[in-house]
C-alpha positions in Angstrom: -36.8 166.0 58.2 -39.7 163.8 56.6 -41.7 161.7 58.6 -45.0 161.4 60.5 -45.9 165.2 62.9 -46.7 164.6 66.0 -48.9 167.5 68.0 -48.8 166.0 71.5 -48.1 167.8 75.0 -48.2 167.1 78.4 -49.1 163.2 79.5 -49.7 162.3 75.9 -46.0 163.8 75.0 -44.1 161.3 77.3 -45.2 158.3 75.3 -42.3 159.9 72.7 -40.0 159.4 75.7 -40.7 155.7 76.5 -40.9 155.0 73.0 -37.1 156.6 72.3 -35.3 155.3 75.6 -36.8 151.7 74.2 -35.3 152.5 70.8 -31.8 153.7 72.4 -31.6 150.8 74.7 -32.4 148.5 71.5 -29.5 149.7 70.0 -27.2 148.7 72.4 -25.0 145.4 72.0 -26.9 142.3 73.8 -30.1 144.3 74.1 -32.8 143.1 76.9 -35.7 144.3 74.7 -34.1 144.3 70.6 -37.3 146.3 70.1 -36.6 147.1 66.3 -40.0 148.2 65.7 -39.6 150.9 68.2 -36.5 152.1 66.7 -37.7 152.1 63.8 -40.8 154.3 64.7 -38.8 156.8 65.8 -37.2 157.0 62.3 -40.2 157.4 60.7 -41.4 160.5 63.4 -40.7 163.9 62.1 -40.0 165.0 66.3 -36.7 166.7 68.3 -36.2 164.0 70.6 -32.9 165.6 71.9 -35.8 167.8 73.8 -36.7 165.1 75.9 -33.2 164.9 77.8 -33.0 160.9 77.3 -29.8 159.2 78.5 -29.0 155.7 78.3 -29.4 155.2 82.1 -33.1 156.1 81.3 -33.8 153.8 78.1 -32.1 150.8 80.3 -34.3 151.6 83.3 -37.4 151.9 80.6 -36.5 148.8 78.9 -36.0 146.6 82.3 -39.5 147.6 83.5 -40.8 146.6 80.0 -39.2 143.3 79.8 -40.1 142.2 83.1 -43.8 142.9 81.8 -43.5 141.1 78.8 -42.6 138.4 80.7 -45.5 138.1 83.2 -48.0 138.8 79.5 -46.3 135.8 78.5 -46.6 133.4 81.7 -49.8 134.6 81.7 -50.8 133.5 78.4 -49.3 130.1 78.7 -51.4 129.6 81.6 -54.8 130.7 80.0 -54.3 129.6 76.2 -57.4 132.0 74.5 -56.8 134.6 77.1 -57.8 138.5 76.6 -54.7 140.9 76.4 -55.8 144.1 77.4 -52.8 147.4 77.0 -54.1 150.3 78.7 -52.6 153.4 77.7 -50.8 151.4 74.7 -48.7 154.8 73.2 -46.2 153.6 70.5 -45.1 150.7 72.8 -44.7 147.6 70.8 -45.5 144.8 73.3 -47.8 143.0 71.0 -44.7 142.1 68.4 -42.1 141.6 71.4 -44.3 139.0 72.8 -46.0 138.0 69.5 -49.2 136.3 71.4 -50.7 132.8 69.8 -53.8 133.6 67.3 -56.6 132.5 69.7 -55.1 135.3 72.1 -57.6 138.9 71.3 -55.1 141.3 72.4 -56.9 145.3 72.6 -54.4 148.8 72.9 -56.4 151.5 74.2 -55.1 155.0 73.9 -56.4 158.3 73.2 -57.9 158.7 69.5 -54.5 160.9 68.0 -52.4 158.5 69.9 -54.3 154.9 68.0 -54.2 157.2 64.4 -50.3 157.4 65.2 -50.2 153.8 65.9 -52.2 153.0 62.7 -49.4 155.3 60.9 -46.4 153.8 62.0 -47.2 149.9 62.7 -48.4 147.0 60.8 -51.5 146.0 61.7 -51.8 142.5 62.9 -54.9 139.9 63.4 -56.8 139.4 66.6 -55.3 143.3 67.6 -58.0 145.5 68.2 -57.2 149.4 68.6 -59.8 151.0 70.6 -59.3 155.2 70.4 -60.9 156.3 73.9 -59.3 157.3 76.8 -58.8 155.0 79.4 -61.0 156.8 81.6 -64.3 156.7 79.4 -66.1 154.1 80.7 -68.1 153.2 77.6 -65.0 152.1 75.3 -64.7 148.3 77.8 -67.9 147.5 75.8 -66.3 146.5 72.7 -64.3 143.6 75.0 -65.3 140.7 75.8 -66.7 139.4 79.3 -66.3 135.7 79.2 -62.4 135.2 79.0 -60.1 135.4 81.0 -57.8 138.7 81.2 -54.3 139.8 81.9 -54.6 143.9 82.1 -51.3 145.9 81.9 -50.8 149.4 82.7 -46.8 150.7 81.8 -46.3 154.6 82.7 -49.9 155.2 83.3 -51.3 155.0 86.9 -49.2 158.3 88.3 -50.9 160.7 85.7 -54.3 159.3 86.7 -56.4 161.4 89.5 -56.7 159.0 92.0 -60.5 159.2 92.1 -60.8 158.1 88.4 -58.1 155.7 88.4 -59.8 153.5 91.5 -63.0 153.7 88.9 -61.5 151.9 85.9 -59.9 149.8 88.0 -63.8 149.0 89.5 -64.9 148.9 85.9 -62.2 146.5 84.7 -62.8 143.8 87.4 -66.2 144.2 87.4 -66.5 143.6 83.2 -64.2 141.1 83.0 -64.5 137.5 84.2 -61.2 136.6 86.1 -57.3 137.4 85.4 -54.9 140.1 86.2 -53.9 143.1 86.6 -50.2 144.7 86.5 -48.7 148.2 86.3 -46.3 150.1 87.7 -46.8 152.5 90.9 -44.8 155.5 92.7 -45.2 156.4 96.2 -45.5 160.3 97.6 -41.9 160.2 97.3 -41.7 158.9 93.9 -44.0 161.3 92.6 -41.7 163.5 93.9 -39.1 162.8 92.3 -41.2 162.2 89.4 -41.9 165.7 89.3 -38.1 167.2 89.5 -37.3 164.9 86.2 -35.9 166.4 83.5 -37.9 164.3 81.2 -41.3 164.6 82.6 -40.4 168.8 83.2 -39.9 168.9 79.3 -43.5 167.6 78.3 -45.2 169.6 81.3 -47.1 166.7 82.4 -48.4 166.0 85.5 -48.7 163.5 88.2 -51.3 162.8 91.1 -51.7 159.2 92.0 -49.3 157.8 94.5 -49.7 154.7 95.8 -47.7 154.2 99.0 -49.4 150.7 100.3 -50.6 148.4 97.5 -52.8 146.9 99.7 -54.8 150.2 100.0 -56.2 148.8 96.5 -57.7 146.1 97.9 -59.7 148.1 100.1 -61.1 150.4 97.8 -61.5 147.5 94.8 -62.9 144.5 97.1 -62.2 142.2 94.3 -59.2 142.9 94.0 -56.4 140.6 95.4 -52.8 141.6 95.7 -50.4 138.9 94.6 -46.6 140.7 94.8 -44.4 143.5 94.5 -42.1 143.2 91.8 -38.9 145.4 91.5 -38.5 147.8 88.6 -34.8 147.2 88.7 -33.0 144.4 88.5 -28.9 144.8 89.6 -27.7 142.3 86.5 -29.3 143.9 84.2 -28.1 147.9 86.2 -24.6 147.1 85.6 -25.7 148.4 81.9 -26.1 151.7 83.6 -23.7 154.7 84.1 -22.1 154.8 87.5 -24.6 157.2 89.5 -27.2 154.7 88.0 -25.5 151.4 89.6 -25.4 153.6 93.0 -29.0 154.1 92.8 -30.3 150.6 92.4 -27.7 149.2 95.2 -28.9 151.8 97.2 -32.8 150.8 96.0 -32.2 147.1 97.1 -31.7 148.2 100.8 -33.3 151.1 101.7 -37.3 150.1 101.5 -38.2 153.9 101.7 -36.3 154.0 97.7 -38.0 150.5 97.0 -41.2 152.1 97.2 -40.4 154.8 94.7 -41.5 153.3 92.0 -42.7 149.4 91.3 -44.8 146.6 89.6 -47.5 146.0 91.2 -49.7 142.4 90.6 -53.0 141.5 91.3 -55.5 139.0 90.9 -59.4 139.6 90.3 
């Protein structure tokens, strides 16, 4: 099989599997995300995917959480016209051309340097996108954007393979370098980390997890400026009746028992 080799393990390795449940769930008739670019990546990726144990139920799930992100990037934007975009731990996803930001928007994907060459392989590039290869939790690499702007930062599959130590840094960092805006990503409890840990998906890469945030609140506490704004579900039951049968169960089970709502979820702040 031709295409573009990819060497990447653990964390790194499950931006393949976000990337291909978007692709599957793109393919689908009346897709939420139509994300051709990510199924067209894929194609290009000389990869097994099969490895990675990705179902439909999965690339649904995957593709919910990423619409409902788009969305807030978008609202956000049409409240701050000239507003700073900044993607942290960007992988392959392709948020930039799903939401397709005005030019006086500077929008900045940060990712690990093999992870940016990979993007620079398989996308076109696009004005006013800046790739910065750094990991997120170098502090030197916010340097290169700007200060003076408002700033909607967004975090998709990140936060749980953070230490907790050195994610509650960047998120210091971040608020402290940049002027006023906010800040979303998604968040797992003990429990969801649990469970995080016994998926098939995340056993195949090897990667692992550490930060688990059971209150969001505790945020606030340890990142003063920091205000929490709301919770936001990572399912939604219109768009679950895409989903197998054990799936459906799941999220009607997820809308009433708060202990399962608290698995895993969007979190929104203000700074």
């Amino acid at each position: 099989m031709a295409g573009e080799k990819v060497h990447l393990t653990g964390a790194k390795e499950t931006l393949l599997m976000t990337l291909y449940g978007k692709a599957l769930e793109s393919r689908l008739p009346h897709s939420l995300l139509g994300d051709h670019f990510a199924d067209e990546a894929v194609g290009k990726i000389d990869y097994d995917f099969s490895r990675l144990k990705v179902d439909q139920n999965l690339g649904v799930g995957l593709a919910i959480r990423a619409r409902t992100l788009d969305m807030r990037v978008q609202d956000f934007l049409a409240r701050n016209p000239g507003a700073i975009v900044l993607h942290l731990g960007c992988g392959l996803d392709t948020r930039i051309f799903r939401v397709d930001p005005p030019s006086g928007v500077d929008w900045f994907e940060v990712d690990y340097p093999e992870v940016i060459d990979l993007r620079r392989r398989l996308y076109p590039s696009r004005d006013h996108c800046h790739l910065i290869a750094s990991s997120v939790i170098e502090p030197d690499w916010l340097a290169e954007v700007p200060r003076n702007r408002p700033a909607i930062v967004v975090a998709e599959g990140l936060t749980p393979y953070l230490p907790a130590d050195e994610g509650l840094r960047l998120l210091a960092r971040l608020v402290s370098h940049l002027a006023s805006g906010e800040l979303i990503f998604d968040a797992y409890s003990d429990f969801g980390l649990k469970l995080l840990r016994l998926n098939a998906t995340i056993k195949a890469t090897g990667a692992q997890v550490h930060w688990a945030i059971d209150d969001p609140h505790e945020l606030e506490l340890a990142v003063p400026k920091l205000r929490f704004v709301e919770d936001i579900s990572a399912y939604k039951p219109e768009h679950a009746a895409r989903m197998g049968w054990s799936a459906k169960l799941f999220v009607r089970l997820w809308k009433h028992i708060p202990a399962l709502r608290k698995v895993g979820r969007l979190l929104r702040y203000r700074f």
